[in-house]
C-alpha positions as CSV (number, residue, x, y, z in Angstrom):
1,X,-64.7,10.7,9.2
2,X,-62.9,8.0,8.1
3,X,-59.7,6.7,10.8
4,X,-56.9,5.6,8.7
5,X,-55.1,2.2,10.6
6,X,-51.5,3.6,9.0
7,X,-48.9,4.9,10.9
8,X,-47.5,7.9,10.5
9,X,-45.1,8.0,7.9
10,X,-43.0,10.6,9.7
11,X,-41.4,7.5,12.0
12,X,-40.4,5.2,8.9
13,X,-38.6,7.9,7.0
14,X,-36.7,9.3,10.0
15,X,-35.5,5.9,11.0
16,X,-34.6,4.6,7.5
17,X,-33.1,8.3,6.3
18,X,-30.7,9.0,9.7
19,X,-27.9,7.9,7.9
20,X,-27.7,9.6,4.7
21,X,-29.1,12.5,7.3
22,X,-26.0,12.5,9.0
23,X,-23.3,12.3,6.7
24,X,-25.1,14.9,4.5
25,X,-25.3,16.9,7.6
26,X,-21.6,16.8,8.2
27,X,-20.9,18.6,5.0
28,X,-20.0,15.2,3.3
29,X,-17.0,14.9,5.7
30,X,-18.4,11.3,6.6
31,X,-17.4,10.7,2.2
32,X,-14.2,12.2,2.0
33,X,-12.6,10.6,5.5
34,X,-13.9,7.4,3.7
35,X,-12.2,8.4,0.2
36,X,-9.5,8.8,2.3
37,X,-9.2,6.0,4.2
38,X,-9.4,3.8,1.1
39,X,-6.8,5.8,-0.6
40,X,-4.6,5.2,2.5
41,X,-5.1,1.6,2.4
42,X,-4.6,1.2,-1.2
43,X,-0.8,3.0,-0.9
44,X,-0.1,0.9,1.7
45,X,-1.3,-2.3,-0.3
46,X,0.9,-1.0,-3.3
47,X,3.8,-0.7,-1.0
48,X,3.8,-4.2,0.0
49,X,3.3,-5.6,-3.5
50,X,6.1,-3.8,-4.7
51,X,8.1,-4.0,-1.1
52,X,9.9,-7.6,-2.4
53,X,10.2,-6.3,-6.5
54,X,12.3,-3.5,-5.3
55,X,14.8,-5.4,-3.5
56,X,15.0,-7.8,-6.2
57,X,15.8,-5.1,-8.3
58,X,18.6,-3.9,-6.0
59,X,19.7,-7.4,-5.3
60,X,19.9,-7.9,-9.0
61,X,22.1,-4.7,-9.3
62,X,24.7,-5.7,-6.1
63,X,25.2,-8.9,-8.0
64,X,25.8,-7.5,-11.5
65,X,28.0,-4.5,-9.7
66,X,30.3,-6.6,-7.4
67,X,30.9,-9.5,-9.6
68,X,33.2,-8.1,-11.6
69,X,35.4,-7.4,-8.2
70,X,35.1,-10.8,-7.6
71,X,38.7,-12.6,-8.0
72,X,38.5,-15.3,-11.2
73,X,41.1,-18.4,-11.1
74,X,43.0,-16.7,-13.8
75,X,44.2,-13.6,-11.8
76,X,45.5,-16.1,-8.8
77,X,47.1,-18.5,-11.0
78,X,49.3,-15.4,-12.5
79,X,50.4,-13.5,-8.9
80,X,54.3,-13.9,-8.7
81,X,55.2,-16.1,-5.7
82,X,57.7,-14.4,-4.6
83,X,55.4,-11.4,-3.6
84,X,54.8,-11.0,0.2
85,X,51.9,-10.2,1.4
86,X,50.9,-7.5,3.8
C-alpha cells in the first residue's frame, strides 16, 4: 500500500473554479449585467465627447441665423431724421 503525500485534488479545483462556478451558475447573468454595464458607460462617455461638438454646432448656427438681423452702418446712416421714434 503505497500512501500518496498529495492532497486531495478536490480542495484546489473548488477553490480556484468558484468563480467561473458562480457566474455559470447564475445563468450567465453575472456576463450580461457586465456587457451592460460597459455599454452604459460607453453611452455616457460618447455623450460627453460629443456634449461640447453639439453646442458648437448650434452656436455656429445662432451666429450665422442672427447676423443677418444685426443692424450694418449703412442702414443707420440712411434712417430719415425727422422720424420719431416710439
Amino acid at each position: 500500500m503505497s500512501k500518496s503525500t498529495k492532497p486531495a485534488p478536490r480542495i484546489p479545483v473548488v477553490r480556484r473554479l468558484w468563480k467561473p462556478a458562480i457566474a455559470a451558475g447564475a445563468g450567465s447573468t453575472a456576463a450580461a449585467v457586465w456587457m451592460d454595464e460597459i455599454l452604459l458607460f460607453g453611452e455616457q462617455i460618447l455623450a460627453l465627447i460629443f456634449l461640447p461638438i453639439m453646442a458648437g454646432v448650434i452656436y455656429l448656427l445662432d451666429v450665422f441665423i442672427f447676423k443677418s438681423r444685426m443692424p450694418q452702418r449703412e442702414d443707420l446712416k440712411n434712417t430719415p431724421k425727422n422720424e420719431t421714434r416710439k
